[in-house]
C-alpha positions as CSV (number, residue, x, y, z in Angstrom):
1,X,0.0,0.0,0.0
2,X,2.7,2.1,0.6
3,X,4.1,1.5,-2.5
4,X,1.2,3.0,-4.5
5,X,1.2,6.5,-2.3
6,X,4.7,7.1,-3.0
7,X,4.5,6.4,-6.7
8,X,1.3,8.8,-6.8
9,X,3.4,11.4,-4.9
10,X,6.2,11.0,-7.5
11,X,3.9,10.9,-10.6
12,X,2.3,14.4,-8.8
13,X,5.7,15.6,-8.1
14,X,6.8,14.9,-11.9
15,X,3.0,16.6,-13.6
16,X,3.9,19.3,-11.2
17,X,7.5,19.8,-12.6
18,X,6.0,19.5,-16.1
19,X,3.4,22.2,-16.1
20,X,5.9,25.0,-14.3
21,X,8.3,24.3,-17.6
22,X,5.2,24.1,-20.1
23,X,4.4,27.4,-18.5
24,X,7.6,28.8,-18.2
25,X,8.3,28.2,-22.3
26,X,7.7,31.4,-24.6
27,X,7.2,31.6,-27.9
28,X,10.4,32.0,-30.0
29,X,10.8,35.5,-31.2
30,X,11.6,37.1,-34.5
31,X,14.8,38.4,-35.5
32,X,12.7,41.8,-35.3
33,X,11.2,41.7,-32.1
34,X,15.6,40.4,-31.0
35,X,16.7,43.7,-33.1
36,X,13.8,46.0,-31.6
37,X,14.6,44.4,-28.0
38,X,18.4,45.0,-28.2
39,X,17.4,48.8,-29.1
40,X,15.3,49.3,-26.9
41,X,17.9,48.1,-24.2
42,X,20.9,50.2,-25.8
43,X,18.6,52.9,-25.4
44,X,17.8,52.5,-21.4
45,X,21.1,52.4,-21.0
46,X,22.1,55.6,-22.3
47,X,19.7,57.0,-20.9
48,X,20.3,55.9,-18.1
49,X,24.0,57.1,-18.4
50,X,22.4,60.8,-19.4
51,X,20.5,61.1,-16.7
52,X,23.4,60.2,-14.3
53,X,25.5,62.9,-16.2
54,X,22.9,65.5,-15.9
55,X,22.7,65.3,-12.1
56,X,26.7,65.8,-11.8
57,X,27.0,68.3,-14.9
58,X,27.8,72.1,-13.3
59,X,28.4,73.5,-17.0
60,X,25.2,75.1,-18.3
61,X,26.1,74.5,-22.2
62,X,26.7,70.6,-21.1
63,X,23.5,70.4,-19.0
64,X,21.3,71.9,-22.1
65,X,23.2,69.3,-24.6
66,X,22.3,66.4,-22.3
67,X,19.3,67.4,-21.6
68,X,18.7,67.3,-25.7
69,X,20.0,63.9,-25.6
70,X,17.4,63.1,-23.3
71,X,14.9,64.7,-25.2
72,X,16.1,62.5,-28.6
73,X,16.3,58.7,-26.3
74,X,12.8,59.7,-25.0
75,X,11.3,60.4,-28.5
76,X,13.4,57.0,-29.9
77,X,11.9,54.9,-27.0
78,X,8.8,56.1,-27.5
79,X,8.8,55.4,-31.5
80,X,9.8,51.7,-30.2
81,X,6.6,51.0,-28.6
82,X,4.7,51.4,-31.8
């Protein structure tokens, strides 16, 4: 008898383990959605550098040039959610 719970347990155990990964597997992506991704991450990273420059820049000229730069990676990520 005890034979039979465990092996129900196991076989539970194992359908349990194969629905997370059923779950867990997406649907490939084109090379377009792989090119628009990469972009899209190239782009939070600079701004992300911008941003970090702005808050340390003193120099008025460089301040108004990054904040341009922010301006253009806002309006770039924006035309990526399209």
């Amino acid at each position: 008898m005890a034979r039979g719970w465990e092996s129900k347990s196991v076989e539970s155990q194992i359908e349990a383990v194969e629905s997370r990964h059923g779950a867990s597997r997406r649907v490939p992506r084109t090379p377009e959605q792989i090119r628009v991704d990469r972009e899209r991450e190239g782009l939070l990273m600079s701004r992300k550098r911008v941003l970090h420059d702005l808050e340390t820049a003193t120099h008025e000229r460089y301040r108004e040039q990054l904040k341009a730069a922010l301006r253009f990676l806002d309006t770039r990520l924006k035309a990526l959610e399209k």
